[in-house]
N, C-alpha and C positions, 0 to 999 in steps of 0.2 A: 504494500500500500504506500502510495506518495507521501512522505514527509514533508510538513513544509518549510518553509526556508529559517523560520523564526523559530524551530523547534530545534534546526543544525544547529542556527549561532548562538541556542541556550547547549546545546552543550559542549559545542569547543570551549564558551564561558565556563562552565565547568573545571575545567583545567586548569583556570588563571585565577581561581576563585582564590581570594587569604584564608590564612589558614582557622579563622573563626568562621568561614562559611558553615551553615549546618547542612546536616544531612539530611537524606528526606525521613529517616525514621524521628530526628527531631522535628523535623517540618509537621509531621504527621500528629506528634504528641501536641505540640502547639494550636493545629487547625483542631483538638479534640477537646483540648481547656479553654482556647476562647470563642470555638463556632460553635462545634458540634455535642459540646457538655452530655457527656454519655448520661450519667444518674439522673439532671436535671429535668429531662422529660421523656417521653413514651411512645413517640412519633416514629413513623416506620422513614426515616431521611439516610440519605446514603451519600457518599460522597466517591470523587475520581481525582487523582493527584497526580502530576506529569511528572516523567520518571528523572526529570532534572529541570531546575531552576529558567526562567527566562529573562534573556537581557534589554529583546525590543520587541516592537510587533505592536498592535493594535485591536485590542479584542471588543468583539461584537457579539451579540446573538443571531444564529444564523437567519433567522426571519424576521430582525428586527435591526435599527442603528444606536436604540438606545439601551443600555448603558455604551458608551466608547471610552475605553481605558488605554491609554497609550502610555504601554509599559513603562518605557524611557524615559519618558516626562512628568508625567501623570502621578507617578509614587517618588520614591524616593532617589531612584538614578541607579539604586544597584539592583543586583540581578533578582530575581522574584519564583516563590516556589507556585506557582498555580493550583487552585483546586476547585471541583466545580461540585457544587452542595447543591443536589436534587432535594428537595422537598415534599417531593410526592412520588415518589421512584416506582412505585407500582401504576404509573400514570404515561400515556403517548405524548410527546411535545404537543402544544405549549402549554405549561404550567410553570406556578413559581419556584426559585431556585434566585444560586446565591453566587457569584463570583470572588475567588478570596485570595488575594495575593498574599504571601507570606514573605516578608525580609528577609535576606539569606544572610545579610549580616546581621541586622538586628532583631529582628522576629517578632517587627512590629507587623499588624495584621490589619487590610483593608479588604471591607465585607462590600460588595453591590448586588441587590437585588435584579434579577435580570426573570426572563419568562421561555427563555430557550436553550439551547447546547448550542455553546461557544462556537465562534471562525476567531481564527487569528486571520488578520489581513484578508480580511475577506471570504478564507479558505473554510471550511468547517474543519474543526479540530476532530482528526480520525487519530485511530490507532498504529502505531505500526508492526509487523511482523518479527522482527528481528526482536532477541536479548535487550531491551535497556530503552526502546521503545513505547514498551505496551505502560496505559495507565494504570495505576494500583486502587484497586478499589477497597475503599472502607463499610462495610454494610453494618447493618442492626443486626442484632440479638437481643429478642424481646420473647416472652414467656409463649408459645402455644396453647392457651389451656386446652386440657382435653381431660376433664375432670373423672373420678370416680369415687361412687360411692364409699363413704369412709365411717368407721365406728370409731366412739370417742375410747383416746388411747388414754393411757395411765402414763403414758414415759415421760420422761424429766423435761422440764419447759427447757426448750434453745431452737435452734435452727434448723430444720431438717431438711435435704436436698425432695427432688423431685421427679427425678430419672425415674423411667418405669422397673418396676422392682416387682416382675408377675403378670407386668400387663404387656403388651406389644408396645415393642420399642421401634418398627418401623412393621411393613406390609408383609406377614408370614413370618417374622421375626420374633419371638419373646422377649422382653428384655430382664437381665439379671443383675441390672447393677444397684450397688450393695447401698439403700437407700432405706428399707424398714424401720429397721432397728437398727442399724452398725453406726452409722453417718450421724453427729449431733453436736452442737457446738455448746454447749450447758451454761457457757457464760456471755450471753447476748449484747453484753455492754461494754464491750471492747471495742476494736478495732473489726471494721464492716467494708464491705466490697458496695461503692456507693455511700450515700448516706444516713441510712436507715435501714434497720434489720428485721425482721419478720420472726417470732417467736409462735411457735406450735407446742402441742403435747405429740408431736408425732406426724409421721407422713402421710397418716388415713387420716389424720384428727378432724372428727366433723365439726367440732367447735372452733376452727380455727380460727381466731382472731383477723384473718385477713376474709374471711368469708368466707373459704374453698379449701379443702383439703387439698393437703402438698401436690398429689399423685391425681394426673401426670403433666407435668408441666405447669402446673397453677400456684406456686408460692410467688408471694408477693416481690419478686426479684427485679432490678433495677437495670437499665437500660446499658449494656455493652457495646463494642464493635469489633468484628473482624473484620483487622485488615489485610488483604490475599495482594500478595503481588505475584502477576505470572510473569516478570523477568528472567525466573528464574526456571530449573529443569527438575522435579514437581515444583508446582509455585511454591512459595513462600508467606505464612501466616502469623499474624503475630494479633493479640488483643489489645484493645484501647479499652480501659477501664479507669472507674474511679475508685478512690479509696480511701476513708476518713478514719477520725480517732477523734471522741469525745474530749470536748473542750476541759472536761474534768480529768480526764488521764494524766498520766506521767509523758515527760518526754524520753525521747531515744528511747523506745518502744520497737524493736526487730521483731519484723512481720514476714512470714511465706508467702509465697503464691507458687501453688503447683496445678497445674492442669491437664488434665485427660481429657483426648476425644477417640472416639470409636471409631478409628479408620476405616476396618473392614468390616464395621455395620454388622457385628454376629450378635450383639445386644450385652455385649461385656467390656469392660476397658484391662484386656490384657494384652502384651507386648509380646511382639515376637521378632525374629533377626530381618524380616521382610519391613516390619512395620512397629515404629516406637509411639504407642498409645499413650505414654506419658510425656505428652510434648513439652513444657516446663518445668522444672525440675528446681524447685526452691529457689524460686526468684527475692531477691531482696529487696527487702520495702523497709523505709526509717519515714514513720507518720511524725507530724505533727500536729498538736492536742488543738481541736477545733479549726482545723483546713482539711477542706475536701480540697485533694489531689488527685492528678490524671496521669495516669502511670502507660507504659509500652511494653511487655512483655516482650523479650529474645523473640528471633523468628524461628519456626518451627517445621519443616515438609508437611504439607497438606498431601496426608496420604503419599502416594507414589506416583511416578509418570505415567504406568500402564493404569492405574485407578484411585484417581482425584475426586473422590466423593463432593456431594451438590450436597447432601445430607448428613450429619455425623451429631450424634448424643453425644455433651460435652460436662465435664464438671470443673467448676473453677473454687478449690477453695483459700481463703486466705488465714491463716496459723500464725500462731504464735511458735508452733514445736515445726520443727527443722525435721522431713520427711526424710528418712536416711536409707539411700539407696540400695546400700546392702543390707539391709533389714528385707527385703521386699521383694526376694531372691531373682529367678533369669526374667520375668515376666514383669517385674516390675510392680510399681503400686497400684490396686486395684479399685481404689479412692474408700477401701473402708476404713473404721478408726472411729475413734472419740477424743474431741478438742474441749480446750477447758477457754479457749478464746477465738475469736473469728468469724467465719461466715462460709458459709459452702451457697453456690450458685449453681443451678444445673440448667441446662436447654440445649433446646435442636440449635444447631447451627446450620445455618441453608445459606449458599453460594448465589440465593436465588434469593429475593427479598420477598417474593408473594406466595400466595399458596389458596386455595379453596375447594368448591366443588362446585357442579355444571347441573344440567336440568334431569330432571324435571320436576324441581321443587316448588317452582311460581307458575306465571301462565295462567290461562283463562280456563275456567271450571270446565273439566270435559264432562262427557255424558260415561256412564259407568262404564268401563273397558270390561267386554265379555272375558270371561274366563279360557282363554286358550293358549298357546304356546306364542311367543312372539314369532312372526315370520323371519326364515332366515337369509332377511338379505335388507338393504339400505333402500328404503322406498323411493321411487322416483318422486320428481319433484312435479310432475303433471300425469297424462295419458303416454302411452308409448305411441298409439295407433288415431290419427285422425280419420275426418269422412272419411278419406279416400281407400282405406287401408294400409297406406303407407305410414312409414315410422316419423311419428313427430322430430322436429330437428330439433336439437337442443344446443346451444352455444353459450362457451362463457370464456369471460375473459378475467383473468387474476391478475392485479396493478400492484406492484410489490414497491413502499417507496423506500426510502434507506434508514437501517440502525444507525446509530451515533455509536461509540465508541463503546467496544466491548458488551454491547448489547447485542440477541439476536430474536429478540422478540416479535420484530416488524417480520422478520423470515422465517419465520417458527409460522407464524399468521398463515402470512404466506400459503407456506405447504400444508399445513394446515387443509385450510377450504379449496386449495386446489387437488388434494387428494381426495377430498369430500365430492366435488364435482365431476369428476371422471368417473368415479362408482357411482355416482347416480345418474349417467349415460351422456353428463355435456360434451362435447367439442371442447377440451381447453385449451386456452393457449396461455404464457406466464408472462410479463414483462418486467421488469425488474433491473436496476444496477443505470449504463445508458440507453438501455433501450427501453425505459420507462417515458418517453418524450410523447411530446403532441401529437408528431407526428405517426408515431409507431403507432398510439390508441388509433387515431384517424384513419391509417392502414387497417387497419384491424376490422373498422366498425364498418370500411364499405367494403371488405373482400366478406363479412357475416352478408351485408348486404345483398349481394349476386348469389347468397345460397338460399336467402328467408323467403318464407311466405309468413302470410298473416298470421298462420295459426301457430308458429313454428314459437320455441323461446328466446329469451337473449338474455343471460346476466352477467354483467360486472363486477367485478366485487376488488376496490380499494381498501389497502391497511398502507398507515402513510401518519408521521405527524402534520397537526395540524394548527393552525392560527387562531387564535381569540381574535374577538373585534374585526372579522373580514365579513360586511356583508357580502350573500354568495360563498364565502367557504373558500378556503385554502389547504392546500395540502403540500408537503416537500417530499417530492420522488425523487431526485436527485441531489448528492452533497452540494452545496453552494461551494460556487469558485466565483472568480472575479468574474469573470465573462458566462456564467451561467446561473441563474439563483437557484433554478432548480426545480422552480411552484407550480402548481398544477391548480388551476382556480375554477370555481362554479360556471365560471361563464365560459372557459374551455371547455368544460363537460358538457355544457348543454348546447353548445355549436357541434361538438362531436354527435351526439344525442340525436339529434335534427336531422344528420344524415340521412336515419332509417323512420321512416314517415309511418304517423301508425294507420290506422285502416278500421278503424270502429264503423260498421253496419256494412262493412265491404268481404266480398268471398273471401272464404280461409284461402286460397288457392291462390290469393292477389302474390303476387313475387316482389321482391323489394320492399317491403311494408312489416311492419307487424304491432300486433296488438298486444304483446308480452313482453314487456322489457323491463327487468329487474335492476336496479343498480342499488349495490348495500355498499355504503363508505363507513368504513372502522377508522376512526380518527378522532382526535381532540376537537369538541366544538363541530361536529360536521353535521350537527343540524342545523348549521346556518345555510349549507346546503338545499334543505327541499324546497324551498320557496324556491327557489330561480330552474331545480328540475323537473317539479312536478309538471305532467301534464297528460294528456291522453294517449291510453297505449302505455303508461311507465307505472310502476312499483319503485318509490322510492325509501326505502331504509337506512336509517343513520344508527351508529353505536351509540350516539350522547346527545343532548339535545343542545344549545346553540351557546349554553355558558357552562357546560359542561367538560371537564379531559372526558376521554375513552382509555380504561385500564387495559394494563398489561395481563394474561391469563393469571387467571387467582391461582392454579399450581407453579406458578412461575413459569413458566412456559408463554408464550404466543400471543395471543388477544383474550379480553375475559370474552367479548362477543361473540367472536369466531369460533372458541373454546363451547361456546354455550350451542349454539349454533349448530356447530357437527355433534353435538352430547345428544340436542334432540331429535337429528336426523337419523341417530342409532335406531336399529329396528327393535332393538327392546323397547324404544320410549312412544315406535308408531300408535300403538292404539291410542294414548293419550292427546302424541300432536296432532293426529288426523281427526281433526272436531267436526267434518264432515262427513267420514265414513267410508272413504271413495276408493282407499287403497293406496292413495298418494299424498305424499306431506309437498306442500308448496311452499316457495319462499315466503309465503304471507304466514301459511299456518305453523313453518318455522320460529320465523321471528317474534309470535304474539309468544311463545313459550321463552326463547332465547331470551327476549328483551325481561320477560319479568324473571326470568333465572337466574339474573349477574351475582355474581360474589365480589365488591368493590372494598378496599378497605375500610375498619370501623370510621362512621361518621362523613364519608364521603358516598355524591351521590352519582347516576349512571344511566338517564334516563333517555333510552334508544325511541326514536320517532320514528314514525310510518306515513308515508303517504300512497295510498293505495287508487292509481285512476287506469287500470286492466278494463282493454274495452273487450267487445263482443265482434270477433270478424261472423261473418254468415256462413256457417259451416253446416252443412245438413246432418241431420240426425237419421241413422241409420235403425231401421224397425224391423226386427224378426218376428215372420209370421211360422207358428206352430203348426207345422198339418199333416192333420191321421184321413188318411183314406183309404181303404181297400175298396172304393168304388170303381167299379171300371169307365174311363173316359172320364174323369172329373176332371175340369181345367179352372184353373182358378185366375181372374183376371184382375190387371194392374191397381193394387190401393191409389184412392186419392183420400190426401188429408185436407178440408175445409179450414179454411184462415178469417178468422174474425178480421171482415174488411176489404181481405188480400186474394190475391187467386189462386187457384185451386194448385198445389205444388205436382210436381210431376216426380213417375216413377222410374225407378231404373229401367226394364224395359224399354219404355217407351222410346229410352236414346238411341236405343238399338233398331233400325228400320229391320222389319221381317221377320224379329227376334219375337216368337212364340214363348212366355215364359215356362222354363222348366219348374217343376214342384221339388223342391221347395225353392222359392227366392227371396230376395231383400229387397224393400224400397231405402232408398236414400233420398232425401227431400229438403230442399235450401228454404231455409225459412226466411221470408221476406216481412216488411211490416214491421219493424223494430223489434224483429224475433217474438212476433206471436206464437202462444202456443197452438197450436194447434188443437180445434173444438172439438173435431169430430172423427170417425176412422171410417172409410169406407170402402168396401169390396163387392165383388160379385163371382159367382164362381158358374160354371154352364155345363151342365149334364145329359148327358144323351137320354130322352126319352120316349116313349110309344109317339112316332109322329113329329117329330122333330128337336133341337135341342132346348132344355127347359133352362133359363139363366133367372138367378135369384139374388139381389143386390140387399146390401145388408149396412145400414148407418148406426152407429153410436156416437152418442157425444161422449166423451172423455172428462168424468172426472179427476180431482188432482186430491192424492195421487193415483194414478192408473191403476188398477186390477189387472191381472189376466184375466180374459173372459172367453169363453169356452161356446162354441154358438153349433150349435147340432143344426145342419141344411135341411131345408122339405123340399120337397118335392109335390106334386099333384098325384094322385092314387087316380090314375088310367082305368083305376076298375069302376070307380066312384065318377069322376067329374070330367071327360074327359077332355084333352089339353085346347083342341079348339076354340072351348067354351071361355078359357082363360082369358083375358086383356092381358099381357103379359109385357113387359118383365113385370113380377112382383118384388114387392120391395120390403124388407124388413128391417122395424127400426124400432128401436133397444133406447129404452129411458132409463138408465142404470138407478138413478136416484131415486126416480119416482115411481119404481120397482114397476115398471109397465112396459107393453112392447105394442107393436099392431102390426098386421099382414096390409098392404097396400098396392091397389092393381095397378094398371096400369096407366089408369084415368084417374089415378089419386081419388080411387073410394079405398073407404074403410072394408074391407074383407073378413078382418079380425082383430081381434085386443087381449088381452090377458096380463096376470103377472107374470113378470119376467122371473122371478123368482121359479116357478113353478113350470117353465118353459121347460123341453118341450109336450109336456103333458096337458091336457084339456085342448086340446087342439079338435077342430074341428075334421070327421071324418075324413075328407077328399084331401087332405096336406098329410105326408107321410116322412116323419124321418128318414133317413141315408147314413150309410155310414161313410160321415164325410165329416169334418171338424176343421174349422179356422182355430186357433188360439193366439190371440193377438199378445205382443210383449210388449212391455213399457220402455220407452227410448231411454234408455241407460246403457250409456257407453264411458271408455272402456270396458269390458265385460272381466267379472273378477277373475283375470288370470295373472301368471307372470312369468315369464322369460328371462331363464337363464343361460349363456353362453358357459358350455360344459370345454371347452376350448378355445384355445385364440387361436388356432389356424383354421383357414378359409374352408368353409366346408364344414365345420366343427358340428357336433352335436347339439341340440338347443334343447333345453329340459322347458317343459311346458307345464307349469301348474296350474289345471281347474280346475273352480271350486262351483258345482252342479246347483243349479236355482232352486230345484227340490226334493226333498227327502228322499232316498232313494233312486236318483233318476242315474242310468249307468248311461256315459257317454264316450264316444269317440272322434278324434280332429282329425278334420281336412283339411286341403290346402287348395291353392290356386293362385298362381304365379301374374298371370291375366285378366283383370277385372273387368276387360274389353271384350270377354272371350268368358259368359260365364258358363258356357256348356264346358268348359274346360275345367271343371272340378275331379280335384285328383287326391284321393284318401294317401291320408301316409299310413296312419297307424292307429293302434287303437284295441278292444276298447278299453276306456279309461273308467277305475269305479271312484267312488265320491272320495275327491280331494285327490286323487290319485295324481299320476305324472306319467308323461310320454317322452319317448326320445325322436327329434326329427333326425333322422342322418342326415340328410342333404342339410343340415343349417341353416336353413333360410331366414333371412332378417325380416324380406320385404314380401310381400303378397297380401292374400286375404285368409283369415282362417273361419273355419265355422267349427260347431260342436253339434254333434251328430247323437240321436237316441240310437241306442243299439241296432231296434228295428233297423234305422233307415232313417228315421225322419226329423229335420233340421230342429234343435229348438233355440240355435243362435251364433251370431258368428263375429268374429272381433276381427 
């Protein structure tokens, strides 16, 4: 990585420095007694300190010009140890933070408030690769509780650590360190790690004075730091702590400090020739009576090169008795013992400053999740299969902007929902580093363009810091240099945006358009965002609303939104997200769980915005009709569905000039009219009888929601009435609601009426059932199945899961490569029992399927 110029001529300075220059482990101790005051507060703030002092340069924030500090001038003239004091570290730029030059001669200290990660000279202050380069970072160590149930002890009032002693010390781990009963400091009014010391009867003690039993992690312990520097080869770790002695003590008072951490995480702190668990070893302290002092602990290897633990159970105590190493045989001290002065402090230490958990703990009330096994696989984010039969096209794009130094959260994000989006079947493509530019999205958005149609999707998805106070939204993809800032702003995105036009009340089928375009920005303040994207055709989601940061993943890791996000696109959490039932989690019915799932630190808030304007292209609704006939010569002729207002929609057949439909078929039908539904269903079907063919047309109107309904044909009894006498066609028409039907000739008289309930019985003599049956199906598409690619070479297997409409019903799938060509229906396999699976060998992505009743006959097709 590029170093920049003012970071060389700090350290050739280095060399010519006098001989009272300090070091940076004094720099360090200094930036912790007069910034960062470990004991004084509770605040999760972190700090980053340059691995050598600077002599010129001019620092900035990189999305802002104020504060401008010019080294040279500005302070005192000599060279300057730098450190940069985040304030809300579990937080994406910009937020508050502190800029803190340190004297190298005098170690006099200036603090500026600033709102962003440093540029020298313009440049953003990166990292570099090399030994003696990389920043040293200081983090918190602050208590985890993770309380348990405790019974009041009897043991001797002092101090008792809090390490788990029985409980799990990390994930499948036990922990065993010696913290019951062994560990106890009996005389509380000594000399204390911080300023104040926490007295118990005990580790379970339920009475404890602090309000929590010890165990685990819960005593009232005061605020530390580790500081890791990876300069070195494993990095190097050392503690910033504080340390007092009552103002009533004696002086010249010799005090310990020994520390254990559990390198290799087995749930013990024992030593072995790989690994010395006793990283401080009687460090010497001389208090004085009524000063809180901030001390630096020797540096120690963090763990080893091949495993630098992110997590390690640690105990720090401070004695008055001198811990004697050959007492304590090959293994070393195991932190047990009884003190008659001191403090023992126990806690996780994390590399990582955030930590939580993901959904589905908030979100909007679902409806009760049936009791079944979760599906196993990651639910798509819409239908696979439009009208047409063909596979919806799904597209997305991942905008990756840059970490600041020694961060890798922004690309944790990243990979993150770009790994999310390719299992749930998008197109992705990543940009990221310099190919993050306008120009690249621009590319992007019109070569999507030349593949969409209306009905097709499109999502975006930004993780990027971001700017306060920018109406429209700002975001930094790129480091800032002089000749490039780097921003990426609201009104870029919505000129990008604009390219692909959306198509509300126009055919799915329109090309270049679409009615589905998601874009989610995870960023600081990126609700300043929806105002200038919303619009028709878009889904717009933000992580934070417009005075808001967007957190880092509460495991430390990623994004907390992004983190939440894929948590509830897991197929264990489906039946919960999917609050409509349909099979499919959508970015909308993601985000309503995501956004109320965040884990943000205590006292801070995370409030993700929605703007939801998804239009409606005109897609026809494709309707499987059910049909049982062993009548010889029954044909059954093209449905028309009646449109409140609109005209009569047309059926598939009918596109086909000369095309006789085959039994069984499908109508697909474009709904015009601002998507009415359609009132009515209507058929007719024509049977050969004594005397010529007898045709019998058949209306229902459609209530919502639709039934299947089941409609037994008549016929004329030839023996009875014979057909001449008929006015024909007759017509029968079905009041579902008003349980009535009536026979109607051809001159629209009345013939007959009855309940339709009791149809077809009481019928008048000369009308004769047939064995002949419509059963009409409610337009619900996709049909509940799902497809699996059982391989990635072409041709591969494709596992088919269907789930049968009713009880019992045993079925089998077809295929047809042809929709132009529907005589061209060709069985793969089959047959399938309820929930069962089939294998296609040929693989096929694209065609039409149906689902076949054993006999023979269609009852639906996706």
């Amino acid at each position: 990585m590029k170093k920049s110029v003012a970071l060389l001529l700090g350290m050739l300075w280095a060399y010519m420095l006098p001989a009272q220059a300090l070091t940076q482990d004094e720099a360090i101790r200094i930036l912790g007694r007069e910034v960062l005051k470990p004991s004084l507060a509770n605040e999760e703030i972190t700090a980053w300190i340059l691995p050598q002092p600077l002599t010129s340069g001019v620092m900035t924030p990189v999305s802002r010009d104020i504060p401008s500090i010019d080294v040279a001038s500005a302070l005192s003239g000599e060279a300057q140890w730098f450190a940069f004091v985040d304030l809300e570290p579990c937080a994406l730029f910009e937020h508050p933070c502190q800029y803190v030059f340190i004297d190298d001669v005098s170690g006099a200290v200036h603090v500026y408030d600033a709102l962003d990660w440093p540029a020298l000279d313009g440049e953003a202050l990166q990292e570099g690769t090399a030994p003696g380069e990389r920043w040293t970072h200081v983090l918190p160590i602050l208590p985890r509780e993770e309380a348990v149930t405790g019974a009041v002890s009897l043991g001797s009032a002092g101090d008792y650590g809090d390490a788990p002693d029985g409980q799990s010390a990390y994930p499948g781990v036990p922990g065993t360190f010696p913290t019951t009963g062994t560990v106890v400091t009996l005389a509380a009014t000594g000399e204390r790690l911080g300023s104040t010391v926490s007295v118990e009867n005990g580790a379970l003690d339920a009475a404890d004075p602090d309000g929590t039993p010890n165990l685990v992690d819960a005593d009232a312990d005061e605020r530390m730091f580790l500081v890791r520097n990876p300069n070195t080869s494993p990095a190097t770790c050392a503690l910033l702590f504080d340390a007092s002695l009552p103002e009533s003590a004696l002086a010249g008072v010799t005090t310990y400090v020994n520390v254990l951490v559990d390198f290799d995480r087995d749930g013990s702190w024992q030593s072995n020739e790989a690994l010395q668990e006793w990283a401080v070893m009687n460090q010497t302290l001389t208090l004085s009576p009524g000063a809180l002092e901030t001390f630096l602990t020797p540096s120690f290897p963090w763990g080893t090169l091949a495993d630098e633990p992110t997590l390690a159970w640690a105990r720090v105590a401070l004695t008055r008795d001198r811990i004697d190493p050959a007492s304590q045989g090959t293994s070393g001290w195991d932190g047990s013992g009884i003190f008659s002065f001191g403090e023992i402090e126990d806690a996780k230490i994390y590399t990582r400053p955030c930590r939580g958990e993901g959904c589905p703990e908030g979100g909007p009330p679902p409806e009760e999740p049936e009791e079944e096994d979760p599906p196993p696989f990651t639910p798509c984010p819409g239908p696979k299969f439009g009208w047409d039969g063909n596979p919806i096209k799904y597209f997305a794009l991942v905008v990756e902007g840059v970490d600041n130094a020694g961060q890798t959260a922004v690309t944790e994000a990243a990979d993150t929902m770009q790994g999310l989006l390719k299992v749930q079947g998008y197109q992705t493509t990543h940009l990221s580093g310099s190919d993050a530019t306008d120009a690249k999205i621009d590319a992007w958005i019109l070569d999507v363009k030349s593949k969409v149609a209306c009905q097709d999707r499109i999502l975006i998805y930004f993780i990027a810091h971001g700017r306060s106070e920018t109406p429209g939204g700002q975001m930094q993809l790129r480091h800032k240099t002089k000749t490039d800032p780097g921003s990426y702003t609201g009104a870029d995105l919505a000129s990008a945006l604009a390219m692909i036009p959306s198509c509300d009340s126009e055919a799915c089928d329109t090309p270049g358009k679409c009615c589905n375009v998601t874009v989610i920005i995870e960023s600081c303040y990126s609700g300043q965002f929806v105002a200038g994207l919303e619009g028709e055709g878009r889904e717009i989601i933000t992580s934070s609303s417009s005075t808001e940061p967007s957190y880092f993943g509460s495991d430390g890791n990623g994004g907390e939104y992004s983190d939440s996000y894929k948590e509830c696109a897991d197929a264990a959490n489906a039946d919960t997200v999917d609050t409509d039932d349909d099979g499919t989690t959508t970015p909308g019915e993601l985000h309503a769980w995501a956004g109320a799932s965040l884990t943000v630190p205590e006292g801070k808030t995370q409030t993700p915005q929605h703007s939801n304007m998804l239009c409606d292209c005109l897609c026809p609704i494709i309707i499987w009709d059910c049909v049982r006939s062993n009548h010889p010569g029954a044909v059954f002729f093209p449905g028309q569905w009646a449109l409140a207002g609109g005209e009569n929609a047309v059926s598939f057949p009918e596109f086909v000039e000369g095309f006789e439909a085959p039994e069984p078929r499908y109508d697909r039908i474009r709904l015009e009219d601002d998507l009415q539904i359609p009132e009515s269903w209507d058929w007719a079907v024509s049977i050969p009888v004594p005397g010529g063919d007898f045709q019998l047309g058949v209306a229902i109107p459609l209530p919502d929601p639709m039934p299947p309904i089941g409609v037994p044909l008549l016929v004329p009894n030839p023996e009875i009435l014979p057909l001449a006498e008929l006015n024909l066609p007759i017509l029968l028409q079905v009041d579902l609601l008003g349980d009535q039907y009536q026979l109607i000739d051809s001159q629209e008289n009345l013939m007959h009426q009855g309940m339709w309930s009791q149809y077809p019985d009481n019928l008048p003599q000369f009308f004769q059932p047939i064995d002949a049956i419509r059963l009409n199906q409610p337009p619900q598409l996709p049909l509940d199945a799902t497809f699996v690619r059982l391989s990635e070479q072409p041709g591969g297997p494709l596992l088919i899961r269907w789930l049968p409409a009713f009880p019992g019903q045993q079925t089998q799938v077809d295929f047809t490569m042809d929709l132009t060509d529907p005589l061209s229906w060709t069985p793969i396999s089959g047959p399938l029992d309820n929930g069962g699976f089939v294998v296609d060998p040929e693989g096929l992505l694209r065609g039409f399927y149906r689902v076949r009743e054993a006999g023979g006959d269609v009852v639906r097709g996706f």
